[in-house]
C-alpha positions in Angstrom: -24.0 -56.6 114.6 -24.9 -54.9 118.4 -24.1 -51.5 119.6 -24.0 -51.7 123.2 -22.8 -49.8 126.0 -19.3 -49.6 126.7 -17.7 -50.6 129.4 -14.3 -50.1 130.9 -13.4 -54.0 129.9 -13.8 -52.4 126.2 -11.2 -49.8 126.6 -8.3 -52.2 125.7 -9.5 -53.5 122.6 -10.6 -49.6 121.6 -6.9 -48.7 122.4 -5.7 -51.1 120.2 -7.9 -50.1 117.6 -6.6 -46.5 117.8 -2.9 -47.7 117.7 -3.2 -48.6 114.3 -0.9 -46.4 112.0 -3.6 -46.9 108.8 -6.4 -45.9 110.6 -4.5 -43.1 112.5 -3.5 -42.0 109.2 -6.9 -42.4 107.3 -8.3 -40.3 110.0 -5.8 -38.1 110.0 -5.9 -38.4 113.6 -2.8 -39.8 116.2 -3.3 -42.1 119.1 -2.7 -41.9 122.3 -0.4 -43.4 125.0 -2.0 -46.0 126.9 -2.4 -43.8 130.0 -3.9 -41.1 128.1 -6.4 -42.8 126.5 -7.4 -44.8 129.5 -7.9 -41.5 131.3 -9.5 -39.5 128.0 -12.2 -42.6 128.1 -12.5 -42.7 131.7 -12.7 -39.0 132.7 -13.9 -37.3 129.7 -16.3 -40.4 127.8 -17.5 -42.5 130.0 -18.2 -40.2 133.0 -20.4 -37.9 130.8 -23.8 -38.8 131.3 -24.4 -36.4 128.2 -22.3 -38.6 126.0 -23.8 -41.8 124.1 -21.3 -44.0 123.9 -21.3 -47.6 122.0 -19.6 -50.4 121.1 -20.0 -52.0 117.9 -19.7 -56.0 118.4 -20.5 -58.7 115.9 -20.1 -62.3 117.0 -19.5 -61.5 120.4 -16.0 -59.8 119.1 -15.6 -56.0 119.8 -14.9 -54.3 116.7 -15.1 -50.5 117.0 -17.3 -48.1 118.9 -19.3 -45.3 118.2 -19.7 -42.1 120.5 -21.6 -39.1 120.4 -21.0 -35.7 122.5 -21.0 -32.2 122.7 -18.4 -29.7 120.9 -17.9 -27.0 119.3 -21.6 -25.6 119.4 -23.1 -28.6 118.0 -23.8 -32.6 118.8 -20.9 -34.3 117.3 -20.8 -38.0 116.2 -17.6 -40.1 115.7 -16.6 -44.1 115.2 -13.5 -46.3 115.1 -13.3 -49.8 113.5 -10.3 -52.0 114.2 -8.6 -51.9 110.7 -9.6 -55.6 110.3 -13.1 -55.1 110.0 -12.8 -52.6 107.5 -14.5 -53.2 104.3 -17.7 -55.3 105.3 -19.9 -52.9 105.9 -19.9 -52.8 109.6 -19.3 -49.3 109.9 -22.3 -48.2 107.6 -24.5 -50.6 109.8 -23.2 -49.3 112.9 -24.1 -45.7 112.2 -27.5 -46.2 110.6 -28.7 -48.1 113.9 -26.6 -45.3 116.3 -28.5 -42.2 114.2 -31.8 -44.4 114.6 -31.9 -45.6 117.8 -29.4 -44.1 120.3 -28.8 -40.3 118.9 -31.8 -38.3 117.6 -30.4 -35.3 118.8 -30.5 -33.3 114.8 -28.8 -31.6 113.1 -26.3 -34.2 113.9 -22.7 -33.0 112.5 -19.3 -35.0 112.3 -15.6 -33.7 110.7 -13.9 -36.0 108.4 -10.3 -35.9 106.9 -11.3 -35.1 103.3 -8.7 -37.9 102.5 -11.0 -40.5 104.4 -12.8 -41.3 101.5 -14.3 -44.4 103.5 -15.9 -42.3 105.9 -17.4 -40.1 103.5 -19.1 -43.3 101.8 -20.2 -43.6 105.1 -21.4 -40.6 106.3 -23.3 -40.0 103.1 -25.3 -43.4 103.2 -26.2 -42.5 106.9 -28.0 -39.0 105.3 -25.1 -36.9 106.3 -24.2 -34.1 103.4 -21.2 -31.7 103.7 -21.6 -28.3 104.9 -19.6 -25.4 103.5 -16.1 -26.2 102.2 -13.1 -27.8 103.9 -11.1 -26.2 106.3 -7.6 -26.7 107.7 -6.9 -26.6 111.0 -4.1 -25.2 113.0 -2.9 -28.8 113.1 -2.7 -28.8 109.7 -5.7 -31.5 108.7 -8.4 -30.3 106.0 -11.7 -31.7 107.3 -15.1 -31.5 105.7 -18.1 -30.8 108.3 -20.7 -33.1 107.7 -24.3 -32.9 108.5 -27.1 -34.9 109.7 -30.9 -33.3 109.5 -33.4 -35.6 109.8 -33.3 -39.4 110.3 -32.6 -41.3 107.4 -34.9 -43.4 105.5 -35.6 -47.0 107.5 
């Protein structure tokens, strides 16, 4: 497995990715049109030089991506994985390197549908522990805040 930078060749593989109704609805988040997320990616990701921004690739196959940014007060960390690389660890991987190598910024936070239990697993073997309680937004999806303080052990 490689995180590297993404390029606009990626986006249609990441679209696909995010068209997937399981995953939408583990994250608890919807996709987008094709045109929206082309410009969300172009405009608002890859055009911020503040943003880190990778893909995950094993075998020369793209298979999710991992970002970091800027919101809501704090450095924020998220990741997608196609649905069919789910389950072999390629997420867990992913973000260990990412928080290691390519985002040091800390504390380091990310929100998570509490329903994702995947993600938790996760975030939690990356170093990341929940802070406060869940909330519910005016969308109506309870997340946990999660946060990152230090790197985690090598």
């Amino acid at each position: 497995m490689i995180l590297r930078d993404v390029t606009e060749d990626d986006l249609p593989t990441l679209f696909e990715h995010q068209r997937e109704p399981e995953a939408q609805r583990m994250a608890q988040f919807p996709g987008r049109e094709r045109e929206a997320f082309m410009v969300h990616w172009r405009d608002r990701i890859l055009a911020n030089p503040a943003n880190t921004k990778k893909v995950i690739e094993v075998g020369g196959v793209v298979v999710g991506n991992i970002t970091s940014w800027d919101g809501e007060g704090m450095r924020l960390v998220g990741y997608w994985l196609g649905s069919a690389h789910w389950g072999r660890g390629l997420a867990s991987a992913a973000l260990a390197d990412f928080v290691a190598h390519h985002e040091r910024t800390r504390p380091l936070h990310a929100f998570v549908a509490v329903q994702n239990i995947g993600s938790i697993r996760v975030l939690e073997k990356a170093g990341f522990r929940p802070v406060g309680a869940p909330t519910t937004g005016s969308d109506g999806v309870t997340e946990l805040l999660m946060q990152l303080e230090s790197s985690p052990p090598a």
